[in-house]
N, CA, C and O atoms as a GROMACS GRO file, in nm:
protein
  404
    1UNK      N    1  -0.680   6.119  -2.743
    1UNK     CA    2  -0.594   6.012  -2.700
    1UNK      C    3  -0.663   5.934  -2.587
    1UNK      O    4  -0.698   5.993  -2.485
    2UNK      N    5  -0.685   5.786  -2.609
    2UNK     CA    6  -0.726   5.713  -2.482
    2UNK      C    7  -0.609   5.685  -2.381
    2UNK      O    8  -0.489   5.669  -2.403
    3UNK      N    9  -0.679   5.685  -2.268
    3UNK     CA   10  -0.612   5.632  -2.149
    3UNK      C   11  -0.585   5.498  -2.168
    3UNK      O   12  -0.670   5.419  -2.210
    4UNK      N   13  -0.466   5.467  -2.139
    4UNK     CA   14  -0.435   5.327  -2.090
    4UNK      C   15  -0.518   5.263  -2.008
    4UNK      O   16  -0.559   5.316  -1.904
    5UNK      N   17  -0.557   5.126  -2.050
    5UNK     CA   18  -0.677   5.073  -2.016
    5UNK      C   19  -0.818   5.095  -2.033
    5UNK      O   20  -0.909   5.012  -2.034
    6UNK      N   21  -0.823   5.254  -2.050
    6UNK     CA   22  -1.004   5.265  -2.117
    6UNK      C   23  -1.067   5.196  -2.199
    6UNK      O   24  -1.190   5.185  -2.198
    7UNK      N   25  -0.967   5.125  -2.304
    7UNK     CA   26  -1.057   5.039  -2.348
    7UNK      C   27  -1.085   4.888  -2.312
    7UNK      O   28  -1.140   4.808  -2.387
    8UNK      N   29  -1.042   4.865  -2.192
    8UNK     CA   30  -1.043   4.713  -2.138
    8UNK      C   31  -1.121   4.755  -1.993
    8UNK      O   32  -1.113   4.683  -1.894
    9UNK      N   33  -1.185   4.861  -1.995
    9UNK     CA   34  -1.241   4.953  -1.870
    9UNK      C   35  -1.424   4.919  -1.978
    9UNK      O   36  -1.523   4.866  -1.929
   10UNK      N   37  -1.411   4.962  -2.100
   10UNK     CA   38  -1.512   5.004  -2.184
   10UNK      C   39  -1.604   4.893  -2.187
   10UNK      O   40  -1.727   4.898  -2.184
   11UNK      N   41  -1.509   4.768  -2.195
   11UNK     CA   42  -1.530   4.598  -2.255
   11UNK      C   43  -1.559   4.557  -2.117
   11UNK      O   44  -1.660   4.486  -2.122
   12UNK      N   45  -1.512   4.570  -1.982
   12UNK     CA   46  -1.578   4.516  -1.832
   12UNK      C   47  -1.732   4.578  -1.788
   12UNK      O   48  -1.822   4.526  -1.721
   13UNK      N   49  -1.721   4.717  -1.858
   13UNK     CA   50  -1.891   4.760  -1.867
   13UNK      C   51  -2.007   4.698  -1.945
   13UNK      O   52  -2.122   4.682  -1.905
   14UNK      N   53  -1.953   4.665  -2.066
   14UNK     CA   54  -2.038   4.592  -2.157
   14UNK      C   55  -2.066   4.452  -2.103
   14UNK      O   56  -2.172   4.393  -2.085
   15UNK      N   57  -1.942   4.418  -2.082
   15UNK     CA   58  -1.987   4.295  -2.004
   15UNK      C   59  -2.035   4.289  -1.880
   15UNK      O   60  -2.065   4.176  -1.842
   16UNK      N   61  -2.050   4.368  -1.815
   16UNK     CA   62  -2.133   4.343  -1.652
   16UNK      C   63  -2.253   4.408  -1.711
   16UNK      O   64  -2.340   4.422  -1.625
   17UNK      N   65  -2.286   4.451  -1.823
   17UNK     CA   66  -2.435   4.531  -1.855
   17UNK      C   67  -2.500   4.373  -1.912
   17UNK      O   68  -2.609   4.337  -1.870
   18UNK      N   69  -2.430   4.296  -1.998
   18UNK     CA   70  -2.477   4.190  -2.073
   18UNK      C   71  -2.510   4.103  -1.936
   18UNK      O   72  -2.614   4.041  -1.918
   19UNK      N   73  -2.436   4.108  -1.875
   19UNK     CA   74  -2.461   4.001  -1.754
   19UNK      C   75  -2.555   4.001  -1.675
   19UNK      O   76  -2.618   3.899  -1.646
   20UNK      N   77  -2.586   4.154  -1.614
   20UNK     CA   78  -2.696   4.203  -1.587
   20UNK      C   79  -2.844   4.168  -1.654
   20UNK      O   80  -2.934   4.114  -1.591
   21UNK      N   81  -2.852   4.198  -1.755
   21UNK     CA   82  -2.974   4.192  -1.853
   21UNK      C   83  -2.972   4.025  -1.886
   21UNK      O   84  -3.061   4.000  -1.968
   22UNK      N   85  -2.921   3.942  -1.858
   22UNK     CA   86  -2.904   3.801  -1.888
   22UNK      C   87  -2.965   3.751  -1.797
   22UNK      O   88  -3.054   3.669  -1.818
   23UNK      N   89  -2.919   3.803  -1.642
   23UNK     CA   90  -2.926   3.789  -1.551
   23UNK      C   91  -3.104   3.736  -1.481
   23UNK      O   92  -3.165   3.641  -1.432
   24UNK      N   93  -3.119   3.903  -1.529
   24UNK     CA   94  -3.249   3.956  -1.544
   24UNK      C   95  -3.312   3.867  -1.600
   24UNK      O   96  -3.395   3.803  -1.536
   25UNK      N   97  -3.290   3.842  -1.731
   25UNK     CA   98  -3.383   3.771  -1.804
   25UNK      C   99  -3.445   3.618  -1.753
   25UNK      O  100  -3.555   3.569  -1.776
   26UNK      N  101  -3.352   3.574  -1.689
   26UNK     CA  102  -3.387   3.461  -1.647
   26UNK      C  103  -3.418   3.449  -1.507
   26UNK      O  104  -3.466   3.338  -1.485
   27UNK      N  105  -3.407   3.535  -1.384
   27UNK     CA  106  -3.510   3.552  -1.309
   27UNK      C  107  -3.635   3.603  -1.303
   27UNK      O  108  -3.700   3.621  -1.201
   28UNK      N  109  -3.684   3.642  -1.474
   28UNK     CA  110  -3.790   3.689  -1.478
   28UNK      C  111  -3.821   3.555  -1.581
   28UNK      O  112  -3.867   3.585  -1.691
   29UNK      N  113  -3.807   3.462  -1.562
   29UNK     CA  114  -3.848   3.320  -1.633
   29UNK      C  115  -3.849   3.307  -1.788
   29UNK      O  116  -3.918   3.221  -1.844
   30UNK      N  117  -3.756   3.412  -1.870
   30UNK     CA  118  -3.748   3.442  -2.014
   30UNK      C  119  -3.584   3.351  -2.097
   30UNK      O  120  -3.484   3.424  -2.102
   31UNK      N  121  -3.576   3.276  -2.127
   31UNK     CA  122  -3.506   3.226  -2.197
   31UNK      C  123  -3.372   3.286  -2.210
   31UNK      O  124  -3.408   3.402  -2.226
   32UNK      N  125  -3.261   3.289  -2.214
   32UNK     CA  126  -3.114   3.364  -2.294
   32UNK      C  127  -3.083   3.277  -2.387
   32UNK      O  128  -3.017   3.174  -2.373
   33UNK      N  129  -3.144   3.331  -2.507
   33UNK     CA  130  -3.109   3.210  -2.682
   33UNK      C  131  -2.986   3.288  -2.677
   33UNK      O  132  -2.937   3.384  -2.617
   34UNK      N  133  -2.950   3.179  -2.789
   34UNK     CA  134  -2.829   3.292  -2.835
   34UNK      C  135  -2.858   3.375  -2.944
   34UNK      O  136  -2.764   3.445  -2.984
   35UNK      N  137  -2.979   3.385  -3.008
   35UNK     CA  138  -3.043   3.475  -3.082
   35UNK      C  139  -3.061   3.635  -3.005
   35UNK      O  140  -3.033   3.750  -3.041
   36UNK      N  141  -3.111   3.586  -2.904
   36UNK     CA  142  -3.097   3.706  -2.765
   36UNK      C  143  -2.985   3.772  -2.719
   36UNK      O  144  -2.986   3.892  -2.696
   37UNK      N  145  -2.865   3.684  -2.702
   37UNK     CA  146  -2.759   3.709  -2.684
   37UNK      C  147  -2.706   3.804  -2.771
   37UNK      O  148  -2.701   3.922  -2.736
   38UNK      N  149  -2.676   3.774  -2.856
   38UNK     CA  150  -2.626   3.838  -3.014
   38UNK      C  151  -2.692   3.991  -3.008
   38UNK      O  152  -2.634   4.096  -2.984
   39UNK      N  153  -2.829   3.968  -3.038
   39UNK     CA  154  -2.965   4.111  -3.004
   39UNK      C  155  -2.879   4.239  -2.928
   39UNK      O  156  -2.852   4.352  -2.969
   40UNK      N  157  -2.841   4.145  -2.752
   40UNK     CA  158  -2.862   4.220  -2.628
   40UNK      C  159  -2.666   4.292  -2.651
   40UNK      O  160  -2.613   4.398  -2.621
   41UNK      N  161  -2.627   4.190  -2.704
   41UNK     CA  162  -2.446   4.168  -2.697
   41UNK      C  163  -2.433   4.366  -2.817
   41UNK      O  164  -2.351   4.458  -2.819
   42UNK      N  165  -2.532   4.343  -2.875
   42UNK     CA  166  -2.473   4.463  -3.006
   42UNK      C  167  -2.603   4.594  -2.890
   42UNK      O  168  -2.547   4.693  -2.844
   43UNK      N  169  -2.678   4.585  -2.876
   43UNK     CA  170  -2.727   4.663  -2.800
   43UNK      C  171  -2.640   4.772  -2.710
   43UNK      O  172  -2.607   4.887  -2.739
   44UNK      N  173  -2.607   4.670  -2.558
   44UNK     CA  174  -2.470   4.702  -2.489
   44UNK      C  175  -2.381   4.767  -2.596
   44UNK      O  176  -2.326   4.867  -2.550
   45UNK      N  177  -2.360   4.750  -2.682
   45UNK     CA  178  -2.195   4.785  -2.759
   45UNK      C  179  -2.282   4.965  -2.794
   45UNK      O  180  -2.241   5.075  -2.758
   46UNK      N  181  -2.357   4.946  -2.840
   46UNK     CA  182  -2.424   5.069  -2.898
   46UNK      C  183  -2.444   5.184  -2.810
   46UNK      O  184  -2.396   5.297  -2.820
   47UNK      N  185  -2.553   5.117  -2.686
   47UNK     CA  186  -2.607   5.196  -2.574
   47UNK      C  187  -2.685   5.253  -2.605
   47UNK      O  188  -2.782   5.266  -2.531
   48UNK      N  189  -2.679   5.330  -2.756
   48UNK     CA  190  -2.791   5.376  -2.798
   48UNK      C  191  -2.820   5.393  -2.955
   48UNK      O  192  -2.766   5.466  -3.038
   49UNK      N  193  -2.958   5.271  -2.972
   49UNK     CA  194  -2.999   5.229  -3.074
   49UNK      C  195  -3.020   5.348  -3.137
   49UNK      O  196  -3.096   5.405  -3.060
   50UNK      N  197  -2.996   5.438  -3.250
   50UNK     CA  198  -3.105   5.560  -3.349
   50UNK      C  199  -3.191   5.467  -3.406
   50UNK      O  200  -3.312   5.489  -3.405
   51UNK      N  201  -3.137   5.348  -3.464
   51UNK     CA  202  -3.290   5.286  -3.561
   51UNK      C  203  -3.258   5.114  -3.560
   51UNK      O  204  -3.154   5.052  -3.583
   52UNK      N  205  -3.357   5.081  -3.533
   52UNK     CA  206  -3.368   4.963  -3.465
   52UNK      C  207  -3.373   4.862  -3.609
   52UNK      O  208  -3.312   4.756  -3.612
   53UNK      N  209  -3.433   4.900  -3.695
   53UNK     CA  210  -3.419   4.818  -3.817
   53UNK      C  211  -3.283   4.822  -3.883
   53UNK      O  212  -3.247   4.712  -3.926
   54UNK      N  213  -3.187   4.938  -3.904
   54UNK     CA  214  -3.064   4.933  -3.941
   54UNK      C  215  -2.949   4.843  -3.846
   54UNK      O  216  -2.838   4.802  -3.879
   55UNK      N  217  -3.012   4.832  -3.738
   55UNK     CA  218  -2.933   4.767  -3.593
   55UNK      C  219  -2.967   4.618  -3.671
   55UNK      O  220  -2.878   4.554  -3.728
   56UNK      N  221  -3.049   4.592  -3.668
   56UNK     CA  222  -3.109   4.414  -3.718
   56UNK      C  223  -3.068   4.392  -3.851
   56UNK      O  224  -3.055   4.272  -3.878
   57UNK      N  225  -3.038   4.486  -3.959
   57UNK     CA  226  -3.000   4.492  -4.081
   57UNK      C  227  -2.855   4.425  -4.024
   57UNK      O  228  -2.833   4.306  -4.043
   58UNK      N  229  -2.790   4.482  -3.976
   58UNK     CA  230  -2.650   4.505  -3.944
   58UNK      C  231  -2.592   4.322  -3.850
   58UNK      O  232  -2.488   4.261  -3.873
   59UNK      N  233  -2.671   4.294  -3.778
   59UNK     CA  234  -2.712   4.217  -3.707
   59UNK      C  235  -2.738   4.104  -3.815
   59UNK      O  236  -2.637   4.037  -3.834
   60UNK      N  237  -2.881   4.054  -3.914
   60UNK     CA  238  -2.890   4.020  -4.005
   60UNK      C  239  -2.789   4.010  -4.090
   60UNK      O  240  -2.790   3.910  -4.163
   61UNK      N  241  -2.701   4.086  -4.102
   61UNK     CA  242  -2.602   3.994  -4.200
   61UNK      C  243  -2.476   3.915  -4.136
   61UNK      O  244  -2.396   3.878  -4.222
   62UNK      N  245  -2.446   3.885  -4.021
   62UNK     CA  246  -2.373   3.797  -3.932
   62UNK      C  247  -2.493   3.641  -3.933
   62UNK      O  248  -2.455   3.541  -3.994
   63UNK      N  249  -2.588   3.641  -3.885
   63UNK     CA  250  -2.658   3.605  -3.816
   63UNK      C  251  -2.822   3.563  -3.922
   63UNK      O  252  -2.859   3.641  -4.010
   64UNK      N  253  -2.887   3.449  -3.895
   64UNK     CA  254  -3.024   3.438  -3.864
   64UNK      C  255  -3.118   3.501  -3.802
   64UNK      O  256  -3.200   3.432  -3.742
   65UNK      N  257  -3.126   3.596  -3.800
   65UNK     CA  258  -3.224   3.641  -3.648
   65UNK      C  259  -3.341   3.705  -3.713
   65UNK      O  260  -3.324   3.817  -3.762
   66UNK      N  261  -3.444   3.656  -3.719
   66UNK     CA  262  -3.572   3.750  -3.817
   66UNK      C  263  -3.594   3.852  -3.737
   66UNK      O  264  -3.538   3.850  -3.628
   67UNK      N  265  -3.685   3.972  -3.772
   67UNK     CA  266  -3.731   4.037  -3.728
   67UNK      C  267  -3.801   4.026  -3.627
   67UNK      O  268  -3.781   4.109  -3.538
   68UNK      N  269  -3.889   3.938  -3.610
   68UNK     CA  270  -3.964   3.899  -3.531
   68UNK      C  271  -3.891   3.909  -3.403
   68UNK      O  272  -3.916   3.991  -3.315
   69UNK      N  273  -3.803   3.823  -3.399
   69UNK     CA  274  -3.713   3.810  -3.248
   69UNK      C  275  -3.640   3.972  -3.224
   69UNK      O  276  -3.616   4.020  -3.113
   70UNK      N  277  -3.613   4.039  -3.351
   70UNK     CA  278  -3.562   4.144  -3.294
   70UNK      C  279  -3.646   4.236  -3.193
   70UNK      O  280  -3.610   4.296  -3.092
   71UNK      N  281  -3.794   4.221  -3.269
   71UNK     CA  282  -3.887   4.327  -3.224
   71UNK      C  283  -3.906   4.256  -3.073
   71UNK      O  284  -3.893   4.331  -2.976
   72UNK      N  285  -3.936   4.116  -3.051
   72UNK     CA  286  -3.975   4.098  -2.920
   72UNK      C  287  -3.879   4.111  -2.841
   72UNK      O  288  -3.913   4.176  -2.742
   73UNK      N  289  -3.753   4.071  -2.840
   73UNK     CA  290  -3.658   4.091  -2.778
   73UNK      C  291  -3.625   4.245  -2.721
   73UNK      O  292  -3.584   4.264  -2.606
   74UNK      N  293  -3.649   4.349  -2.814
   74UNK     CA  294  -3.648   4.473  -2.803
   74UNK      C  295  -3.780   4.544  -2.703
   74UNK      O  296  -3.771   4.651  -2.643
   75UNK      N  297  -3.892   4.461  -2.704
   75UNK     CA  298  -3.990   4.472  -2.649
   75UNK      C  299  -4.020   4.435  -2.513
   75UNK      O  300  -4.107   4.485  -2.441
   76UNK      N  301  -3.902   4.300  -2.471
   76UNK     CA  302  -3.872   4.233  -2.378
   76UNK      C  303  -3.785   4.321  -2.249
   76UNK      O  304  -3.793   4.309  -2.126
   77UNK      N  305  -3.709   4.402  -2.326
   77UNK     CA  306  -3.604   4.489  -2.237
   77UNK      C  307  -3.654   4.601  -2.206
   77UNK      O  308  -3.618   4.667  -2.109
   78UNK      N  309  -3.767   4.643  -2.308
   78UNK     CA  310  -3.861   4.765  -2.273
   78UNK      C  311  -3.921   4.729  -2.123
   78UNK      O  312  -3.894   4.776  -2.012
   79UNK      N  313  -4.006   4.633  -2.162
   79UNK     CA  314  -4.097   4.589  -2.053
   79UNK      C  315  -4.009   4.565  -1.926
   79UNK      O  316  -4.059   4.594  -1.818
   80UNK      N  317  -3.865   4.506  -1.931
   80UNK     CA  318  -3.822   4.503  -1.777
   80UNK      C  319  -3.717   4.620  -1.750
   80UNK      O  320  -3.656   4.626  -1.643
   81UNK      N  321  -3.702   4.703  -1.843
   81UNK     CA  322  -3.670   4.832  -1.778
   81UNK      C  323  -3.554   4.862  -1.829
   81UNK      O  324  -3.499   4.969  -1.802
   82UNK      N  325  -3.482   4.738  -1.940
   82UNK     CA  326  -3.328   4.789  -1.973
   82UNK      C  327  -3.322   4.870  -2.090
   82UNK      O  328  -3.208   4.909  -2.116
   83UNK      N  329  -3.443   4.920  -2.195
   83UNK     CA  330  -3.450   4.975  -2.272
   83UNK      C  331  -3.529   5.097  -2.261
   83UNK      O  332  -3.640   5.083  -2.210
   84UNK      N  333  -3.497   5.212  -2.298
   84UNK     CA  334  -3.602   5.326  -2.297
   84UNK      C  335  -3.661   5.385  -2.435
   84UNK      O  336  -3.570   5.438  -2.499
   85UNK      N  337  -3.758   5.390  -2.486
   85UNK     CA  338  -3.765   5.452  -2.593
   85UNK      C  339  -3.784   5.608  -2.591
   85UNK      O  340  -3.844   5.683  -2.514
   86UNK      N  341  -3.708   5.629  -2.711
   86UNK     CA  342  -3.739   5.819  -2.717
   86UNK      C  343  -3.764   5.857  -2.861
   86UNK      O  344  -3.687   5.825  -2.952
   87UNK      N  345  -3.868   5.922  -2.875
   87UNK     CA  346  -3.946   5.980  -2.954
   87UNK      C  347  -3.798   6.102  -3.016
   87UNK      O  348  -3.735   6.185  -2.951
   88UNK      N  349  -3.784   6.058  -3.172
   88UNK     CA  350  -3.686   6.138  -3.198
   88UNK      C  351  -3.838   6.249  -3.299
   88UNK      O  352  -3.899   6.194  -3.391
   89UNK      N  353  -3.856   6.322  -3.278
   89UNK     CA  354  -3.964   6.455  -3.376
   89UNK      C  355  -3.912   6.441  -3.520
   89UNK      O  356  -3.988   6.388  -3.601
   90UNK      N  357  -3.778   6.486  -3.565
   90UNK     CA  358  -3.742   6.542  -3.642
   90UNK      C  359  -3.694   6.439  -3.777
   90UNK      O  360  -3.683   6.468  -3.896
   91UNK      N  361  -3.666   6.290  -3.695
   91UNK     CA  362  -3.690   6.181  -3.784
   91UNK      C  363  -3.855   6.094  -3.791
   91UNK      O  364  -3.878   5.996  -3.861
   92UNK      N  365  -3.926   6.144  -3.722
   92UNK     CA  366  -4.012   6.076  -3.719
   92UNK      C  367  -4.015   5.921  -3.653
   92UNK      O  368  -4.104   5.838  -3.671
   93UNK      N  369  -3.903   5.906  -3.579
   93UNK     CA  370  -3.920   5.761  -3.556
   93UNK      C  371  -3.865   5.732  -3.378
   93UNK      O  372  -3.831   5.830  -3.312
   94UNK      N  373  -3.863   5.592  -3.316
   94UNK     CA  374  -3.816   5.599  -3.190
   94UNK      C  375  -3.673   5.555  -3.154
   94UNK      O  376  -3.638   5.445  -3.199
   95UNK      N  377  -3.604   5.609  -3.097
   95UNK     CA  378  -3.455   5.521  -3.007
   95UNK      C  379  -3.488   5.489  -2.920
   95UNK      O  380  -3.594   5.511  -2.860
   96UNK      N  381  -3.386   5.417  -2.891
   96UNK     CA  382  -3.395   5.341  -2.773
   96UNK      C  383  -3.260   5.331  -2.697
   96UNK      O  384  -3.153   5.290  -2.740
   97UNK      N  385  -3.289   5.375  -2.584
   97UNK     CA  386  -3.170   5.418  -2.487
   97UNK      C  387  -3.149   5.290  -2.397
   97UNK      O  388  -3.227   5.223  -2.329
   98UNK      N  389  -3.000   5.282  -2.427
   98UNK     CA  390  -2.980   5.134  -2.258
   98UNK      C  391  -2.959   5.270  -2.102
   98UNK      O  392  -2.917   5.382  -2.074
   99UNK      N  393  -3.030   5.144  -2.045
   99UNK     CA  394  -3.008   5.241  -1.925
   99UNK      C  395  -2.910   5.232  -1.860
   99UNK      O  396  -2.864   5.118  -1.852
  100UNK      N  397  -2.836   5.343  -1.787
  100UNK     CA  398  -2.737   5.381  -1.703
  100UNK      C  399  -2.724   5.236  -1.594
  100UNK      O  400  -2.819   5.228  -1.517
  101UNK      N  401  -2.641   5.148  -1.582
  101UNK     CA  402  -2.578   5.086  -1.522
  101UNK      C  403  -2.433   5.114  -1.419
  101UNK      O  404  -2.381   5.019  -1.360
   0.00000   0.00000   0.00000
């Protein structure tokens, strides 16, 4: 059973994480498309990617967004710190963790 309000508690996190990383992005002189937006908006909702091509699949059928932008975009949050990747062994492949905000 949720608490009253947890989920309007859940939706002020996502949104001060999106805001953050928006934030970010553009004091580090990087654009906020709304291709990015969309990317960063399902990211936040997730917190944590298992597979980054099923995420863009999923993503891809709302949306335009090639691969291309997924991967840099994904590459973009690596590099300033909002994404972590982790070596899953047992699938052979990487996640990617949002970080603790």
């Amino acid at each position: 059973m949720a608490f009253p309000g947890a989920m309007e508690n859940l939706s002020d996190i996502r949104y001060t994480a999106n805001k953050l990383i928006f934030s970010s992005l553009e004091e580090h002189g990087f654009a906020v498309t709304p291709h990015r937006k969309v990317i960063i908006n399902r990211i936040c909702e997730e917190k944590l990617v298992k597979d980054i091509e099923e995420t863009w699949l999923s993503i891809r059928r709302q949306t335009t967004i090639s691969w291309a932008t997924m991967y840099m975009t994904v590459n973009l949050l690596i590099k300033l710190g909002w994404l972590v990747p982790e070596k899953v062994e047992d699938r052979n492949k990487t996640q990617y963790r949002l970080v603790n905000i």
